[in-house]
NUPA-922099 format. One record per residue: y, x, z of N, C-alpha, C, O in turn. Coordinates in Angstrom, 3 decimals, padded with zeros to 6 digits. Example, Ala and Ser with C-alpha at 12.3 -4.5 7.8 and 13.67 -1.06 7.14 Angstrom:
BEGIN
+----------+----------+----------+----------+----------+----------+----------+----------+----------+----------+----------+----------+
:  n.north :   n.east :     n.up : ca.north :  ca.east :    ca.up :  c.north :   c.east :     c.up :  o.north :   o.east :     o.up :
+----------+----------+----------+----------+----------+----------+----------+----------+----------+----------+----------+----------+
: -005.690 :  013.190 :  007.800 : -004.500 :  012.300 :  007.800 : -003.300 :  013.200 :  007.800 : -003.319 :  014.236 :  008.465 :
: -002.250 :  012.850 :  007.080 : -001.060 :  013.670 :  007.140 :  000.030 :  012.900 :  007.870 :  001.138 :  013.409 :  008.039 :
+----------+----------+----------+----------+----------+----------+----------+----------+----------+----------+----------+----------+
***
This chain:
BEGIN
+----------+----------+----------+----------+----------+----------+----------+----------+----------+----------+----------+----------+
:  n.north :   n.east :     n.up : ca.north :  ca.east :    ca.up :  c.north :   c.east :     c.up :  o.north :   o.east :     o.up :
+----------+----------+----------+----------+----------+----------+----------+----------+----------+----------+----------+----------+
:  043.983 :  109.179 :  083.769 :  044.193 :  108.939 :  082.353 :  042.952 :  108.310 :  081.749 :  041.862 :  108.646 :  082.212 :
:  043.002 :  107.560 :  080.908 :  042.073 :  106.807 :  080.367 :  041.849 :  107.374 :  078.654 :  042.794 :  107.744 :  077.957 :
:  041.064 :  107.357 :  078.402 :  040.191 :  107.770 :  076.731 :  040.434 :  106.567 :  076.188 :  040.113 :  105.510 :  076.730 :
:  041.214 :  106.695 :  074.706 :  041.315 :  106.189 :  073.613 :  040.223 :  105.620 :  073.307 :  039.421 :  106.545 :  073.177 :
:  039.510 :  104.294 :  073.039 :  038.452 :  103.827 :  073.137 :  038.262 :  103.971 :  071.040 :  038.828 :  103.263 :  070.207 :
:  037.374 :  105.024 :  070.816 :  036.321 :  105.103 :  069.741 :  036.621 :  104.146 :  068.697 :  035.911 :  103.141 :  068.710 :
:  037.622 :  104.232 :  067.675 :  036.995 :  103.372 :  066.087 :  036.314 :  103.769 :  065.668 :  036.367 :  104.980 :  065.451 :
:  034.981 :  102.841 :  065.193 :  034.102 :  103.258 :  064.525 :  034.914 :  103.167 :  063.164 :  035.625 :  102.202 :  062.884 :
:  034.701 :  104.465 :  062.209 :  034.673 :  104.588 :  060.936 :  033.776 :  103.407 :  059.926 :  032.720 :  102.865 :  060.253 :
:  034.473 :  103.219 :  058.736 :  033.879 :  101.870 :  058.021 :  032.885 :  103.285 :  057.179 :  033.058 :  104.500 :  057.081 :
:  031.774 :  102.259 :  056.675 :  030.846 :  103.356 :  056.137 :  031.753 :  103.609 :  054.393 :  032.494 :  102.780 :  053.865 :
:  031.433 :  104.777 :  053.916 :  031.880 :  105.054 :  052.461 :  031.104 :  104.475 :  051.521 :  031.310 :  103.616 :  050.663 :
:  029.954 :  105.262 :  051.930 :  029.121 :  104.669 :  050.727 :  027.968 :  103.354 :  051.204 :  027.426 :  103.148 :  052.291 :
:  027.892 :  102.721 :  050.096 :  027.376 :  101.459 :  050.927 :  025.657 :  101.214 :  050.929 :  025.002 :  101.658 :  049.986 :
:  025.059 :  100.555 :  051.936 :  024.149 :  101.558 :  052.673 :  022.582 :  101.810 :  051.873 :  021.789 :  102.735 :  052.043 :
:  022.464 :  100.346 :  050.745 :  022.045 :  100.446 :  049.719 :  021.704 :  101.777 :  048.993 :  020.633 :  102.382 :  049.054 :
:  022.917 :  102.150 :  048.232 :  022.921 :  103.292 :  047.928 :  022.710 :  104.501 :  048.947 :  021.855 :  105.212 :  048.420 :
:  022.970 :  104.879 :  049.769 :  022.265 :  105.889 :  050.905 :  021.173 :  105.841 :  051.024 :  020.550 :  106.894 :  051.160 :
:  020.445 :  104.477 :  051.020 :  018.943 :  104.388 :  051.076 :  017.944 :  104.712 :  050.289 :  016.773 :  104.985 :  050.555 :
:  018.801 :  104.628 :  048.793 :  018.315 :  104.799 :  047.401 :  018.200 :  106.497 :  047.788 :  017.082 :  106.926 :  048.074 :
:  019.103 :  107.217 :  047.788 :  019.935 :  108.736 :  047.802 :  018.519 :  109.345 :  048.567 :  017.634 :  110.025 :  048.047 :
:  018.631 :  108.809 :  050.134 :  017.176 :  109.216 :  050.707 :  016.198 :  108.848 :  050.488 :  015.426 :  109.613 :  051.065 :
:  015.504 :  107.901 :  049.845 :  014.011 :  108.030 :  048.726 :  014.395 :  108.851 :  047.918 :  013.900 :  109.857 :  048.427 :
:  014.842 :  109.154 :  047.145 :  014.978 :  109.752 :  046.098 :  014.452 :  111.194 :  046.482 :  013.405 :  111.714 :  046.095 :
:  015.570 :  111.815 :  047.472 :  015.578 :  112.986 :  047.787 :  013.516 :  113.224 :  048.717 :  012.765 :  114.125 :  048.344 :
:  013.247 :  112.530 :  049.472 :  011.918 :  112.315 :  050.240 :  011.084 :  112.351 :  048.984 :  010.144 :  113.145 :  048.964 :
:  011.274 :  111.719 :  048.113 :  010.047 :  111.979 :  046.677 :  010.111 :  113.055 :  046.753 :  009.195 :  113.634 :  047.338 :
:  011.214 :  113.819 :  046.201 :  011.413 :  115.213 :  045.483 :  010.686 :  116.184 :  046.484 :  010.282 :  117.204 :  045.926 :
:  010.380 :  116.094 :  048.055 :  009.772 :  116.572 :  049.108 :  008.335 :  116.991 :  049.117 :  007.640 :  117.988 :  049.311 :
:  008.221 :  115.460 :  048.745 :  006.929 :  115.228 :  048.740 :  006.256 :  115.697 :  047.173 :  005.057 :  115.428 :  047.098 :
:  006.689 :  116.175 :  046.263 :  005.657 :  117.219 :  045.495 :  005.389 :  118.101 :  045.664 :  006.046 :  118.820 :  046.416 :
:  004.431 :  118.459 :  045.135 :  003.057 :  119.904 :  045.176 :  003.703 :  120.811 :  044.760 :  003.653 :  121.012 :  043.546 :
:  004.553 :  121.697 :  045.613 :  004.769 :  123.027 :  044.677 :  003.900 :  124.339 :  044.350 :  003.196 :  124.908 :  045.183 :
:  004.044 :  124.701 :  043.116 :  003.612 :  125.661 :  042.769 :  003.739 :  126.978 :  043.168 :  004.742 :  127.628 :  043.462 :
:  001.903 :  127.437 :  043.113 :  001.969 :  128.919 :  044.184 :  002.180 :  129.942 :  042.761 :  001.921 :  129.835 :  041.562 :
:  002.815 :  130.996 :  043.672 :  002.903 :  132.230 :  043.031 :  001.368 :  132.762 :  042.252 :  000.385 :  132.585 :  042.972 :
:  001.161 :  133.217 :  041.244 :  000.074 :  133.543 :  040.674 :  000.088 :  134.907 :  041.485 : -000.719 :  134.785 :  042.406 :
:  000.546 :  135.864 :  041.503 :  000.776 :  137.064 :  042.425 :  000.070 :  136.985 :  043.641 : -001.068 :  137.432 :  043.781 :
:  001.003 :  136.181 :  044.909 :  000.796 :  136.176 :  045.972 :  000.691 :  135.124 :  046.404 :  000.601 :  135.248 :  047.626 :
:  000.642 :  133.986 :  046.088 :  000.243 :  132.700 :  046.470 :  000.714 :  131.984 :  047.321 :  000.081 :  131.181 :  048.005 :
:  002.671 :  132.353 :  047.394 :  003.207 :  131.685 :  047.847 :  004.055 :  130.771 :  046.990 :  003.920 :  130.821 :  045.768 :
:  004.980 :  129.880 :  047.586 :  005.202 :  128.960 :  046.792 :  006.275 :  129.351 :  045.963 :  007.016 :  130.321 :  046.117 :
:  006.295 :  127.985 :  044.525 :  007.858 :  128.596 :  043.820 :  008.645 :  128.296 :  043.525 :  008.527 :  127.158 :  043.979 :
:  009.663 :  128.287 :  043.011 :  011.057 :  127.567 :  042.353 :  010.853 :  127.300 :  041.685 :  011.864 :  126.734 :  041.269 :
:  009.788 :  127.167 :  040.684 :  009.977 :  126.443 :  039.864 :  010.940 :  126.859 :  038.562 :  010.766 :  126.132 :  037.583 :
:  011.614 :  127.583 :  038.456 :  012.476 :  128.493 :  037.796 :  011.627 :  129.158 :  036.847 :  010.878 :  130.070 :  037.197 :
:  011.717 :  128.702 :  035.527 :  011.264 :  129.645 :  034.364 :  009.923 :  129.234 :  034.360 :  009.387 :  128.369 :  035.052 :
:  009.257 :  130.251 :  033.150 :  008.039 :  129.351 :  032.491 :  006.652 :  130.434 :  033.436 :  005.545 :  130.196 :  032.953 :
:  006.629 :  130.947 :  034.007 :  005.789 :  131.862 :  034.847 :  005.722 :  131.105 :  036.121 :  006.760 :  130.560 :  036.496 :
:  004.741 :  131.003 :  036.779 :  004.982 :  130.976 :  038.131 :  005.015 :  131.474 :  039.231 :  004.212 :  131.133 :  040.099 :
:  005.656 :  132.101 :  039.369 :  006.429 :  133.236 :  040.412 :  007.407 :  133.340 :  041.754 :  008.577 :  133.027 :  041.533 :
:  007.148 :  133.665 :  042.865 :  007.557 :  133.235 :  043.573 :  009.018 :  133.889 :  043.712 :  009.234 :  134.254 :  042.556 :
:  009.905 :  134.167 :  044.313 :  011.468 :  134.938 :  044.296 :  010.802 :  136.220 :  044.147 :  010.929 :  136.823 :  043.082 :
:  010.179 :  136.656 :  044.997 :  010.317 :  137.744 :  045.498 :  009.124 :  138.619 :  044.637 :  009.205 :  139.844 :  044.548 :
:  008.318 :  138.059 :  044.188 :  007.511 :  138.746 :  042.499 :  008.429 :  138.528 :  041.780 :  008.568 :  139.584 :  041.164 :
:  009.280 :  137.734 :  041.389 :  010.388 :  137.642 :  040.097 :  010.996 :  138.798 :  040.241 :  010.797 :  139.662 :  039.387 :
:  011.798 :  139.041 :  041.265 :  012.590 :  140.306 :  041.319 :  011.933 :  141.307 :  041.291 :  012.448 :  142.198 :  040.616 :
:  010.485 :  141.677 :  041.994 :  010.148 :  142.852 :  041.283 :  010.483 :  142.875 :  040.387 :  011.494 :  143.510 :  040.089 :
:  009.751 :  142.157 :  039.503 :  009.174 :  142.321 :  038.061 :  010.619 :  141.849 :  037.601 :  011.197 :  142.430 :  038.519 :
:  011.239 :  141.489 :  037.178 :  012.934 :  142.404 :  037.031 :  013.155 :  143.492 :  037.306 :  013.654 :  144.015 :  036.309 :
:  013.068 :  144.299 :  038.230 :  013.108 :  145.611 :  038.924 :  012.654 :  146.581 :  038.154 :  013.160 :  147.623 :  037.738 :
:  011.057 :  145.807 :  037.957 :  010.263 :  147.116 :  037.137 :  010.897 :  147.192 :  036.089 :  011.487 :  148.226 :  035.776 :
:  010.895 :  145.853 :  035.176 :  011.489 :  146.266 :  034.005 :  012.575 :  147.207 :  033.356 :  012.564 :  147.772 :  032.262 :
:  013.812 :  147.205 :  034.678 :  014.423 :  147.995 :  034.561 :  014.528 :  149.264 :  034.814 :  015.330 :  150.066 :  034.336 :
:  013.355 :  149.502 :  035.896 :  012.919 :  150.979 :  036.014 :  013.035 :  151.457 :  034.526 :  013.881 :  152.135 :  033.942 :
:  011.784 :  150.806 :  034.100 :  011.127 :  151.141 :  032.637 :  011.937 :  151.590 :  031.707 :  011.869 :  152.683 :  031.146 :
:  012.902 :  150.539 :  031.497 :  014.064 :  150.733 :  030.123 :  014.989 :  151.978 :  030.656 :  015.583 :  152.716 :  029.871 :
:  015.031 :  152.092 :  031.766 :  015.620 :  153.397 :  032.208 :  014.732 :  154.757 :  031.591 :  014.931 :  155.664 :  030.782 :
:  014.016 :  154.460 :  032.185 :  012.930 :  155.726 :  032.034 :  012.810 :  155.990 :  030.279 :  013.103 :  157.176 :  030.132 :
:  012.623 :  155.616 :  029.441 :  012.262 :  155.500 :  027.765 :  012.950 :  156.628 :  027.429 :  012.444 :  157.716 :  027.154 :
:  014.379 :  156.294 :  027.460 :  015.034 :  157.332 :  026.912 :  015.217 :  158.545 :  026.988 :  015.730 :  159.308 :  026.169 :
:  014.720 :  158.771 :  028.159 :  014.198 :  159.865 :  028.728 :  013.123 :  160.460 :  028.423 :  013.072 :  161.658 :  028.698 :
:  011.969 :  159.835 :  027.782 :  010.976 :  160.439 :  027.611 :  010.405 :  160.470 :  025.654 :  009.307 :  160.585 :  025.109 :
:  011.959 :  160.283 :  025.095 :  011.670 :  160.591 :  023.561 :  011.974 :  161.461 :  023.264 :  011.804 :  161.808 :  022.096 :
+----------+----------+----------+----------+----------+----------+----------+----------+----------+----------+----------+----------+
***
């Protein structure tokens, strides 16, 4: 038996634009991200602190310890 010999697929997007798509995305790579003030790893960028995930969620965490705890102690 012999194999169906391979159509190549026509491209979708045209290649211009793909080329554009990957600079684009390679810039965005290539910036300096920001370290955690905490622990001095890097960050998302997310919100006006710079914090890495995993100090954010503490410090979410604590907070809610806290507001837990208040009512308890008036």
């Amino acid at each position: 038996m012999r194999r169906k010999p391979q159509i190549k697929p026509e491209p979708v997007v045209a290649a211009e634009v793909l080329e554009a798509a990957k600079r684009s995305v390679s810039a965005d790579r290539l910036k300096k991200a920001a370290k955690c003030s905490v622990c001095g790893d890097d960050t998302s960028g997310i919100g006006a602190e710079p914090l890495c995930w995993v100090c954010r969620r503490l410090k979410i965490s604590a907070w809610k310890d806290i507001e837990q705890q208040l009512p308890v102690q008036e």
